[in-house]
Backbone as CSV, one residue per row, in Angstrom:
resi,resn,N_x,N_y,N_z,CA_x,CA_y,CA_z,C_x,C_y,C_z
1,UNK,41.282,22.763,-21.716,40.375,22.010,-20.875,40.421,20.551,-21.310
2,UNK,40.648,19.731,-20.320,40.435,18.301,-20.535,39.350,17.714,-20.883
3,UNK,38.781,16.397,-21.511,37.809,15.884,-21.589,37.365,15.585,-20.167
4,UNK,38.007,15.340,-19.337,37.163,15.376,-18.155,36.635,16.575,-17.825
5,UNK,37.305,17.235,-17.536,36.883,18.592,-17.088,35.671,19.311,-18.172
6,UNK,35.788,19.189,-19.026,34.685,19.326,-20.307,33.334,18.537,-20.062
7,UNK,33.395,17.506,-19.223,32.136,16.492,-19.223,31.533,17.167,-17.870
8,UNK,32.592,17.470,-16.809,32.139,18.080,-15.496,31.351,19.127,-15.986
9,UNK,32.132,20.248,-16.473,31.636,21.639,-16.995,29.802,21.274,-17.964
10,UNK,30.086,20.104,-18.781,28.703,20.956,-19.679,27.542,19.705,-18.528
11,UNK,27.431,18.916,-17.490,27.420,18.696,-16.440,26.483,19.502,-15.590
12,UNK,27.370,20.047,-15.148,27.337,21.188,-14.039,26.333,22.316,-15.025
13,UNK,26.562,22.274,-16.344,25.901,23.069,-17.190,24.358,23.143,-17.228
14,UNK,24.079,21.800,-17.685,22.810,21.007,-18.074,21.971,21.182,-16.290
15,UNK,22.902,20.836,-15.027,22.244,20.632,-13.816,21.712,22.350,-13.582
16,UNK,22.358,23.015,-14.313,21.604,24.437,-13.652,20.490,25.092,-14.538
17,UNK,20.482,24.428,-15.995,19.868,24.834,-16.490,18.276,23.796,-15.989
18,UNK,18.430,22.456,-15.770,17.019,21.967,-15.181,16.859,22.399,-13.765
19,UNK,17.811,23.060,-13.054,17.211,23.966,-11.750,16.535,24.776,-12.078
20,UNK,17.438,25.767,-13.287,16.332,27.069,-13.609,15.116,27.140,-14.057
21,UNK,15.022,25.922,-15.003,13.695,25.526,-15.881,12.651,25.349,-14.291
22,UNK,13.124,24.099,-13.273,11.835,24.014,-11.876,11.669,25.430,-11.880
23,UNK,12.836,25.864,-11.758,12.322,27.062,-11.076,10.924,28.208,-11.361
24,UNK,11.661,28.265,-13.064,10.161,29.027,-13.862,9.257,28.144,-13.810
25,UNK,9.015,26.935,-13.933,8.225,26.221,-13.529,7.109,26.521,-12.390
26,UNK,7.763,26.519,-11.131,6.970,26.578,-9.732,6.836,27.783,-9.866
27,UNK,7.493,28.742,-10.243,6.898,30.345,-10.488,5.610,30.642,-11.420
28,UNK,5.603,30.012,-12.425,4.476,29.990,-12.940,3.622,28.862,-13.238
29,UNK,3.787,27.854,-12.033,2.172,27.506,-11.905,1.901,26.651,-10.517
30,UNK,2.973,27.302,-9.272,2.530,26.510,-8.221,1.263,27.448,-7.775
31,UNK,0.967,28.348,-7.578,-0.324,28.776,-7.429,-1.707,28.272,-8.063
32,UNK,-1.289,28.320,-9.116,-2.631,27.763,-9.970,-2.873,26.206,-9.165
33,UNK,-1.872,25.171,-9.131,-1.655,23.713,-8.943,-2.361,23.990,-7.356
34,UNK,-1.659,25.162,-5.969,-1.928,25.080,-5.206,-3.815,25.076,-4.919
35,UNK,-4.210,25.721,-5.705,-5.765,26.340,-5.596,-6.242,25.048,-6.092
36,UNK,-5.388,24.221,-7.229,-6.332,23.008,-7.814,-6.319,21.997,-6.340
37,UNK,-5.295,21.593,-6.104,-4.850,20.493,-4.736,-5.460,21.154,-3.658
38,UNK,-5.946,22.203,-3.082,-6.467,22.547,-1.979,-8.496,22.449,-2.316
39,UNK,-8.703,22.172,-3.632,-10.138,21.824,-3.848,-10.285,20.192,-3.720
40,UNK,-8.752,19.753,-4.308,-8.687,18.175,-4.199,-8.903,17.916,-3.128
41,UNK,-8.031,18.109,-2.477,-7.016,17.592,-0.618,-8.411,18.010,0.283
42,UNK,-8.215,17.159,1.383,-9.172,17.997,2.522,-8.539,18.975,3.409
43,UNK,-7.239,19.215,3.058,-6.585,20.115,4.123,-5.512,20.941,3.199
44,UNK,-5.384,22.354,3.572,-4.086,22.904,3.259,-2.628,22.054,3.444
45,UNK,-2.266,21.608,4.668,-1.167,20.685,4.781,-1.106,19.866,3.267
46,UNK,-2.114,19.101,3.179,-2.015,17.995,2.193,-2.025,18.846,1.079
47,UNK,-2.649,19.544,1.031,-2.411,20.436,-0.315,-0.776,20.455,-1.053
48,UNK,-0.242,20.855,0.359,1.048,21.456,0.090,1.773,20.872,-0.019
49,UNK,1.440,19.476,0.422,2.317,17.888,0.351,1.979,17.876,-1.314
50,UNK,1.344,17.572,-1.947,0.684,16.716,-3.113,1.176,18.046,-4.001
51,UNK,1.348,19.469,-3.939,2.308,20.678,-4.810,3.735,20.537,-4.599
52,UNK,3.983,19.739,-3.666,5.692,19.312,-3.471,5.708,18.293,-4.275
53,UNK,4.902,17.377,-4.215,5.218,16.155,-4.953,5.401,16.208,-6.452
54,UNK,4.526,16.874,-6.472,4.224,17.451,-8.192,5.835,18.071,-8.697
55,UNK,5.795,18.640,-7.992,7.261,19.211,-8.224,8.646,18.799,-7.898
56,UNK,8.663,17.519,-7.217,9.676,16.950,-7.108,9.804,16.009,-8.370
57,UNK,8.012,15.289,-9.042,8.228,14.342,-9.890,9.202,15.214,-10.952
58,UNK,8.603,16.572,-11.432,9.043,17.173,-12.663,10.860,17.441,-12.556
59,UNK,11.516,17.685,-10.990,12.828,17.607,-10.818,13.302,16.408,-11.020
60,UNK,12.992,14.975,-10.900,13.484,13.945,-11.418,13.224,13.678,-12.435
61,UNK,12.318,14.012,-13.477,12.641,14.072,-14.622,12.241,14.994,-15.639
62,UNK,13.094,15.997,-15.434,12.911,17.606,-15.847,12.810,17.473,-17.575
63,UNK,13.170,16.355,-18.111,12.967,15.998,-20.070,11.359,15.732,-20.192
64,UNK,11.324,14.795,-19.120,9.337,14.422,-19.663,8.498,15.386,-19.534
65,UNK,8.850,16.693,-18.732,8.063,17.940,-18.927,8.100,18.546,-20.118
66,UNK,7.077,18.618,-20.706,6.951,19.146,-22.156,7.182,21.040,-22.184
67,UNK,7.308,21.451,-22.783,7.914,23.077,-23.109,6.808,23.699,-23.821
68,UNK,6.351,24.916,-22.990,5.014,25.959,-23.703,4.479,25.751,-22.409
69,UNK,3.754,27.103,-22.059,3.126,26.839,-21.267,2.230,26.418,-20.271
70,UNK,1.064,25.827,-21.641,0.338,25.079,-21.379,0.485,23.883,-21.461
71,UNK,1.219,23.119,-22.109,2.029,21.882,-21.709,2.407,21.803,-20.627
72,UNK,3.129,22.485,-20.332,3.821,22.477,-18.722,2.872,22.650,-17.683
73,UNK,1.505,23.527,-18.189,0.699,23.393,-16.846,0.007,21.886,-16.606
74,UNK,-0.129,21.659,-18.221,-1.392,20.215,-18.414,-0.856,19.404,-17.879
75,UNK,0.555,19.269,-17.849,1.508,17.909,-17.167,1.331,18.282,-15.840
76,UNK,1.673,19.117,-15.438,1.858,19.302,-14.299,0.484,18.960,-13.758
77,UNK,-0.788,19.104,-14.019,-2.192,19.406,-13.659,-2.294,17.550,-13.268
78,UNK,-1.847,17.187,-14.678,-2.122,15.759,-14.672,-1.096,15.009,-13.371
79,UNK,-0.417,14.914,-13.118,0.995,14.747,-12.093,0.059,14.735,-11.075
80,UNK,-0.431,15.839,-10.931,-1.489,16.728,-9.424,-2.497,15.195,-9.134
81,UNK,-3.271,15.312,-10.116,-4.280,14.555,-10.202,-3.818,13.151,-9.758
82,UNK,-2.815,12.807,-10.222,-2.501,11.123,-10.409,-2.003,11.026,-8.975
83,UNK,-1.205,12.041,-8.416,-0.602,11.834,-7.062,-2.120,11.840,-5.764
84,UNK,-2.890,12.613,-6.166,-4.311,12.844,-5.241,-4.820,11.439,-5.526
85,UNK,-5.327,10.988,-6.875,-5.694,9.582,-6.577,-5.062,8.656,-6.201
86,UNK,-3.884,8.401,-6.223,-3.168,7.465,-5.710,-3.132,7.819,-3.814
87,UNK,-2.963,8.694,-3.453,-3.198,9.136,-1.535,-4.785,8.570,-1.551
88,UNK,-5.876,8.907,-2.199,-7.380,8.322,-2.111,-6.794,6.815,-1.888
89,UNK,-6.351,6.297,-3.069,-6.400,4.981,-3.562,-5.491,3.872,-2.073
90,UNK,-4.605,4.954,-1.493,-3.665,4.133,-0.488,-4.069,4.446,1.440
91,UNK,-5.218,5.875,1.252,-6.601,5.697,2.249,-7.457,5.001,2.108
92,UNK,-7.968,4.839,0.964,-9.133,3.184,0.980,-8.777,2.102,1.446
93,UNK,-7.210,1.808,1.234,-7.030,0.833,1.171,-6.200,0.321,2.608
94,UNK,-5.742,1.524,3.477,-5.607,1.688,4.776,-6.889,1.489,5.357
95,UNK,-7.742,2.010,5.142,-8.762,1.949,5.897,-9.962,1.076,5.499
96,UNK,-10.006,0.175,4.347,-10.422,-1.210,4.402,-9.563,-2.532,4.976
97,UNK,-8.704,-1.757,5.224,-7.407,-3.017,6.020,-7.733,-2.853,7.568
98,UNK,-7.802,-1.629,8.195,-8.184,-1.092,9.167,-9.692,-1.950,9.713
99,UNK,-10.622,-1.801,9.109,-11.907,-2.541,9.436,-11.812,-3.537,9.176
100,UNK,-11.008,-4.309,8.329,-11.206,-6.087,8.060,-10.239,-6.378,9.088
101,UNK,-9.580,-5.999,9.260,-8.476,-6.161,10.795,-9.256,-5.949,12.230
102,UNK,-9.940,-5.125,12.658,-10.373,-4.824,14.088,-11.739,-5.377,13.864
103,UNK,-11.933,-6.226,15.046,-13.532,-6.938,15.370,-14.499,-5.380,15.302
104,UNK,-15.767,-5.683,14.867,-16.718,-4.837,14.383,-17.176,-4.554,16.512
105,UNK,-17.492,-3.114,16.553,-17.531,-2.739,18.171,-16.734,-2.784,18.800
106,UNK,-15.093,-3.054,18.542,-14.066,-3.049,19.390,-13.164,-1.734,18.658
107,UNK,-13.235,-0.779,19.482,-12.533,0.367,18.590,-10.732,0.569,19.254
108,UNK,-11.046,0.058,20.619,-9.588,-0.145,21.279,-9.363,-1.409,21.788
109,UNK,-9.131,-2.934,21.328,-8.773,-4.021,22.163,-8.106,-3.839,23.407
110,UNK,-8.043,-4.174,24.170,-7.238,-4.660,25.303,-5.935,-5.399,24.920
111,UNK,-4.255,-4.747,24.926,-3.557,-5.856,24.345,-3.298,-7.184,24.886
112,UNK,-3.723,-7.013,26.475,-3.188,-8.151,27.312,-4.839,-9.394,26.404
113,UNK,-5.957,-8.917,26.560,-7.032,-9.817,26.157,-6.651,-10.494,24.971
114,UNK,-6.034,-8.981,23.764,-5.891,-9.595,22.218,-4.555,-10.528,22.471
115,UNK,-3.228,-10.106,23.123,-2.126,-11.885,23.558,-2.833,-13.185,24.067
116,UNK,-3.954,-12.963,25.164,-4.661,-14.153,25.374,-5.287,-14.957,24.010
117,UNK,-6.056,-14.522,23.676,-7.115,-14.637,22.310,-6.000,-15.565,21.329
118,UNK,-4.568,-14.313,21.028,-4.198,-15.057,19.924,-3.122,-16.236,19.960
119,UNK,-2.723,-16.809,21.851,-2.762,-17.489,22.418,-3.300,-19.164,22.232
120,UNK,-4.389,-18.466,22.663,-5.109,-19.611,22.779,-4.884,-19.744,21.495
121,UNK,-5.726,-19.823,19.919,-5.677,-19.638,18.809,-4.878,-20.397,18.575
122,UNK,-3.743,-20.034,18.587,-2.221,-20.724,18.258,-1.840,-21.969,19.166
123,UNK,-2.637,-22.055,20.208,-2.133,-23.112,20.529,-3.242,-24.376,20.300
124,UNK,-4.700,-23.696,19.926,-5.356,-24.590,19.201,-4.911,-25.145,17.868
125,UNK,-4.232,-24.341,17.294,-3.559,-24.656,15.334,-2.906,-25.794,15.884
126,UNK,-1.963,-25.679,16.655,-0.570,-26.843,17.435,-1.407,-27.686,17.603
127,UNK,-2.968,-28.235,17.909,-3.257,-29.476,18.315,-3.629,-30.254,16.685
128,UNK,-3.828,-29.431,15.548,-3.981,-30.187,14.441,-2.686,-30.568,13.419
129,UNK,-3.072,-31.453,12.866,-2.343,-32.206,11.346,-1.711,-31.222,10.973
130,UNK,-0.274,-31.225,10.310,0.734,-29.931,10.525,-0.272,-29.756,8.461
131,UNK,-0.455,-30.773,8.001,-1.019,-30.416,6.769,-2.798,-29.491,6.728
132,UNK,-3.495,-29.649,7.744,-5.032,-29.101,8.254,-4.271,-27.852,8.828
133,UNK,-3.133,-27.400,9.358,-2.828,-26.059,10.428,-2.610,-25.472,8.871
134,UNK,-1.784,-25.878,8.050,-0.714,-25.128,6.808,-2.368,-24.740,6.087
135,UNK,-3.342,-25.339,5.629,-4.836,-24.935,5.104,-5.397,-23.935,5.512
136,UNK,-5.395,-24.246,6.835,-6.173,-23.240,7.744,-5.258,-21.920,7.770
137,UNK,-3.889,-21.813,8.249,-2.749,-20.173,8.203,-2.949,-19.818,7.198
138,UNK,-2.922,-20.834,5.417,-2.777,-19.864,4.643,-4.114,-19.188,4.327
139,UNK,-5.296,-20.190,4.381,-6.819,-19.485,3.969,-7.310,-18.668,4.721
140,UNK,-7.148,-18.851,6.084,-8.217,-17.883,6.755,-7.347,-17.251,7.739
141,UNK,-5.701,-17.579,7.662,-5.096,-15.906,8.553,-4.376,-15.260,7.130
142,UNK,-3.922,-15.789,6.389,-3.201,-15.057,5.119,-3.728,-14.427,3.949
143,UNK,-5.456,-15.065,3.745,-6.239,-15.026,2.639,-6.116,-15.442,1.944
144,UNK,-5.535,-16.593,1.401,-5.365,-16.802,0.257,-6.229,-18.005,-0.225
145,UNK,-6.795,-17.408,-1.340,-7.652,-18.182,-1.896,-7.885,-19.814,-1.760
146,UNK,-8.861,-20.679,-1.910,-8.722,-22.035,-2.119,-7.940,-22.778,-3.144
147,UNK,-7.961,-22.374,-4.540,-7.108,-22.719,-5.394,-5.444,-22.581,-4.988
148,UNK,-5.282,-21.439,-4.700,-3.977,-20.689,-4.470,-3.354,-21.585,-3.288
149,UNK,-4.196,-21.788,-2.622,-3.999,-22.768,-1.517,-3.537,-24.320,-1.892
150,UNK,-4.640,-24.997,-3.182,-4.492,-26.203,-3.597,-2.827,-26.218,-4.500
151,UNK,-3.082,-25.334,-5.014,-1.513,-24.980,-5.583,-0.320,-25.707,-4.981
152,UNK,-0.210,-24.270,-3.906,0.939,-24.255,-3.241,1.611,-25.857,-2.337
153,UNK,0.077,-26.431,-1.953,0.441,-28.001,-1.701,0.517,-28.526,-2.065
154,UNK,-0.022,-28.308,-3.214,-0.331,-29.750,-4.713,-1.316,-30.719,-4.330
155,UNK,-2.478,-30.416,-3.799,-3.456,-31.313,-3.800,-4.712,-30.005,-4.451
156,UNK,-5.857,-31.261,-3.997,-6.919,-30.605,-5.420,-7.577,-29.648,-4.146
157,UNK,-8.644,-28.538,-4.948,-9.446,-27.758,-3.916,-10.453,-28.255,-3.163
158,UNK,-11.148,-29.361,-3.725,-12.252,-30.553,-2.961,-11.263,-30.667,-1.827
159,UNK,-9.928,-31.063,-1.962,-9.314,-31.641,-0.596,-9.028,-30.629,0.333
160,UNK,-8.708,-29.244,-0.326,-8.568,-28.578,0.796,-9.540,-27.741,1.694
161,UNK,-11.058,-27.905,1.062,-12.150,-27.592,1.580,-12.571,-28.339,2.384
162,UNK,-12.237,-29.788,2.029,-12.685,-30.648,3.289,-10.962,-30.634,4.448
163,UNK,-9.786,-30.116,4.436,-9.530,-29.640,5.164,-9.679,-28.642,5.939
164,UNK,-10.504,-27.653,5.140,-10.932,-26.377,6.186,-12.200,-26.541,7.111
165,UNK,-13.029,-27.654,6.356,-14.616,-27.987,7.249,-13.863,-28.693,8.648
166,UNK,-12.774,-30.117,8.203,-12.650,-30.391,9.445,-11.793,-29.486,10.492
167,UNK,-11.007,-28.814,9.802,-10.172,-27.956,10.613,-10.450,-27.006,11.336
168,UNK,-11.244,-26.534,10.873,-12.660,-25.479,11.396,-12.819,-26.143,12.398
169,UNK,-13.662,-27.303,12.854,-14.443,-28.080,13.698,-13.802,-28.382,14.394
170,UNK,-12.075,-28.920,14.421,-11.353,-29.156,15.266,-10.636,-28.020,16.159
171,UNK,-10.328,-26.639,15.330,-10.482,-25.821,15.723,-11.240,-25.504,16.916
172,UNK,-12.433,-24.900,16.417,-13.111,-24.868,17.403,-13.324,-25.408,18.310
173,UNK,-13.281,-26.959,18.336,-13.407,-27.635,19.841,-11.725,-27.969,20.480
174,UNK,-10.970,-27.566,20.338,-9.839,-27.312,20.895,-9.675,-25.787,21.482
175,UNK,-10.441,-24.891,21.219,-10.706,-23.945,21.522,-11.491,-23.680,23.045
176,UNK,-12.683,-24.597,22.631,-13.784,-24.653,23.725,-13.147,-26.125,24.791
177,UNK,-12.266,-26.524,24.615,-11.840,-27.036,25.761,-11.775,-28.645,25.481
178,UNK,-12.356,-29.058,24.391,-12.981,-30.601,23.872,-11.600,-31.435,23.381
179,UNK,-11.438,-32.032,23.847,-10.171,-32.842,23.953,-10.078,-33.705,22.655
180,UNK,-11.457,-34.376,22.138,-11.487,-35.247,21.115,-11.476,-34.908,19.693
181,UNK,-11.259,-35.576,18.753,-11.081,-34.647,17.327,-12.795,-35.200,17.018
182,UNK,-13.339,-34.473,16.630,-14.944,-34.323,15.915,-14.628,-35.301,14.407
C-alpha cells in the first residue's frame, strides 16, 4: 500500500468511525433532547429543527463531544439550549425590527401610498445642503448615532445637531409644500 493510499484508507477510517460515534449518539439521546426541545420550542416542527441542529453541530465537530455518557448528554443538552436561545434571541430581534419598521395601526400599508410617501420624502432630502441630507440619511433613516455621525464627517456633534434641528424644519416644510428655507 502506498502512502497515498494509506492516508485515503485510515481517512475513510476515522470518517466512519465519527459516523458511527453520531450515530450512538442520536440513539442514545435524541429522545431525551427531543422531550427537552419540545418543552423549549412552541411547536413539534421546531422541536425537530433545534434536535437536527444539535446534531449536525456534534457531526461537524465530532472531537469537541466529550466521551461517557453523561458528557455526551450534558454537551449535547447544552448545544440544545444555546441553539433555542439564539432562535428566541433572532425572534426578538425580528420582531423588534418588525414594529420599529411599520407605523403603529398600520398592519398592511398600501404599497402604491408607501412609493408615494417615500417619494415625496426623497424628494424633500434633494431640496437640502448635500451636507444637512448626509446628517439627516445617516441619523434618522440609518440610526446612527450623533457622535457616530460627527465622526464619519469630521465635524463636532453641536454641529450636527444643529444640522438635524434645521434639517428637520426644512424638511418638513418642503414636505408641506413651503418653498422657503425656515
Amino acid at each position: 500500500m502506498t502512502g497515498d493510499a494509506a492516508t485515503v484508507a485510515t481517512a475513510n477510517h476515522e470518517a466512519q468511525a465519527a459516523a458511527d460515534r453520531l450515530g450512538t449518539l442520536f440513539d442514545a439521546h435524541h429522545q431525551r433532547l427531543y422531550r427537552l426541545a419540545r418543552r423549549l420550542s412552541g411547536s413539534a416542527d421546531e422541536a425537530r429543527d433545534l434536535v437536527q441542529d444539535t446534531f449536525l453541530r456534534a457531526a461537524r465537530a465530532p472531537a469537541s463531544v466529550p466521551t461517557g455518557p453523561s458528557a455526551e448528554e450534558a454537551w449535547l443538552v447544552r448545544v440544545l439550549i444555546n441553539l433555542c436561545r439564539d432562535r428566541r434571541r433572532q425572534t426578538a430581534n425580528r420582531e423588534r425590527l418588525d414594529r420599529s419598521t411599520a407605523p403603529a395601526g398600520i398592519e398592511a400599508p398600501d404599497p402604491e401610498a408607501a412609493f408615494v410617501a417615500r417619494s415625496v420624502v426623497w424628494t424633500a432630502l434633494a431640496t437640502l445642503d448635500p451636507r444637512r441630507r448626509a446628517v439627516l440619511v445617516m441619523h434618522e433613516l440609518e440610526g446612527l448615532p450623533i457622535d457616530a455621525v460627527a465622526r464619519t464627517l469630521g465635524v463636532t456633534a453641536v454641529t450636527v445637531r444643529w444640522h438635524l434641528s434645521k434639517g428637520r424644519r426644512q424638511l418638513a416644510a418642503a414636505i408641506r409644500g413651503e418653498g422657503g428655507k425656515p
